[in-house]
N, C-alpha and C positions, 0 to 999 in steps of 0.2 A: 479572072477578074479580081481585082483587087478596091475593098471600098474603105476610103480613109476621111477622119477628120478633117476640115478645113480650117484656115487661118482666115485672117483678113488679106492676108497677100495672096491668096485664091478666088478674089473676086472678082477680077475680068476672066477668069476659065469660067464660075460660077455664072456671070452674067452671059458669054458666048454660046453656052450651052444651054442656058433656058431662052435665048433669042430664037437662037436656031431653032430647037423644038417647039417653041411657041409660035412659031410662023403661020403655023396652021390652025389657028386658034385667030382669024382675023374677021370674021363676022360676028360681033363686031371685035374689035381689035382685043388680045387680052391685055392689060397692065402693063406684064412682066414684058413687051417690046417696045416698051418703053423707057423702065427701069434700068438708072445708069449703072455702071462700076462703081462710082462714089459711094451711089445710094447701098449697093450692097456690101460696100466697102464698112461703113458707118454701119448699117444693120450689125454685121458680123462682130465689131467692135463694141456693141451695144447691147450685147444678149443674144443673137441670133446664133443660131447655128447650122452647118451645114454636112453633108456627106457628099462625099465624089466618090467618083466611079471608075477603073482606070482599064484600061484593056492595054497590057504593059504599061508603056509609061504615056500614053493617050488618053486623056480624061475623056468619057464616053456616057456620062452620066451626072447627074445631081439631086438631091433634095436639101428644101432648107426646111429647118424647123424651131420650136421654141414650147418650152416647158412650160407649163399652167398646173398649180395644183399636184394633184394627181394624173395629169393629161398631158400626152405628147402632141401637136396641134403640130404639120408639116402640110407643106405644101409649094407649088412649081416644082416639084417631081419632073424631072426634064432626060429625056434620051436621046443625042442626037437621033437624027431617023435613018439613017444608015445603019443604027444599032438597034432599031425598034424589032420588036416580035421575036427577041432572042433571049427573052427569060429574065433582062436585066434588073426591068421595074420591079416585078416580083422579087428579085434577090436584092435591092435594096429596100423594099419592105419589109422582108424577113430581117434587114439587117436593122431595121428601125427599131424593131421587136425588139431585138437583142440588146440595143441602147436604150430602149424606155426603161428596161427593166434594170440597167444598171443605174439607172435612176429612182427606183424605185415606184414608175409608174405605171398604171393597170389599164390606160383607154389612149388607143390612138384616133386621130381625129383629121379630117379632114373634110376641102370644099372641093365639088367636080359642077362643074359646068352639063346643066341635062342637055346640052346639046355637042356634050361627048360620049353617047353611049359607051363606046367600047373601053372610056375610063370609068367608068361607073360599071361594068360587065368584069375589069380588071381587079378593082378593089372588091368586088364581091366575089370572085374567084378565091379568094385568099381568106374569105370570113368577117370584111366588113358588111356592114348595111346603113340602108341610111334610116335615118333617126328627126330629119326637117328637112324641109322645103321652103325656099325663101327665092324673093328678088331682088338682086344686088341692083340698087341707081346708080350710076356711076356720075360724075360733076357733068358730063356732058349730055345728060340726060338718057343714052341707051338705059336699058334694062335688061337685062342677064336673068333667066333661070339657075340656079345652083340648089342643090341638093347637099347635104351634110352628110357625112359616112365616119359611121366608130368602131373600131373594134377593141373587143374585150382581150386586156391577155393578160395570162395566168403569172404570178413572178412564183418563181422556183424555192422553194428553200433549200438553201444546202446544208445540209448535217456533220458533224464532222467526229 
């Protein structure tokens, strides 16, 4: 697996892969299946940032994210499901890690849906917890449980 940078001209791979994986997220519907290419087009262009995922030359994976502060804030973490339960998410956690800190930030962050256990069982697997509990309204009036998850990491110093 190979995980790289994205451009803005990787925003219909970045939109196809959080659709797909998001499918299953439709009680009620999540956002992200709705979210054009454009819109991620423009994100990306405007401060956003992302990681793929590739298995050769197959993008298999995604996260997007965006810098605050001292805080790395990511999220639509997306695995096609053909590639799910095969250590990916985790290895692009880990790899998030490793970009907070060349940033120089100390707290990654994220929002999971409480009626995704087994992602909120994943990021606690790895050393987040969550930290709030809220109710997202959305304009059409649904209401969402979400839960907030952080984890602490340590930046290295190198000596030389």
């Amino acid at each position: 697996m190979l995980i790289k940078p994205a451009t803005s001209d990787d925003a219909a791979i970045i939109t196809e892969i959080m659709q797909v994986a998001f499918r299953e997220y439709n009680n009620p519907p999540a956002s992200a299946l709705i979210e054009t290419t454009e819109e991620v087009r423009s994100a990306l262009e405007n401060g956003e940032q992302s990681l793929i995922c590739y298995d050769q030359d197959i993008p298999v994976a995604m996260v997007r994210l965006k810098f605050t502060n001292k805080e790395l804030y990511f999220y639509r973490l997306s695995v096609l499901p053909t590639y799910q339960r095969k250590g990916i998410a985790k290895l692009l956690l880990k790899e998030l890690e490793s970009y907070a800190g060349n940033y120089v930030v100390t707290q990654l962050v994220c929002k999971v849906r409480m009626t995704a256990p087994k992602n909120i069982l994943l990021y606690q697997s790895v050393g987040y917890e969550i930290f709030d509990q809220v109710i997202v309204r959305k304009a059409n009036g649904v209401e969402i449980p979400v839960v907030h998850m952080k984890k602490q990491i340590q930046l290295v110093k190198i000596t030389g």
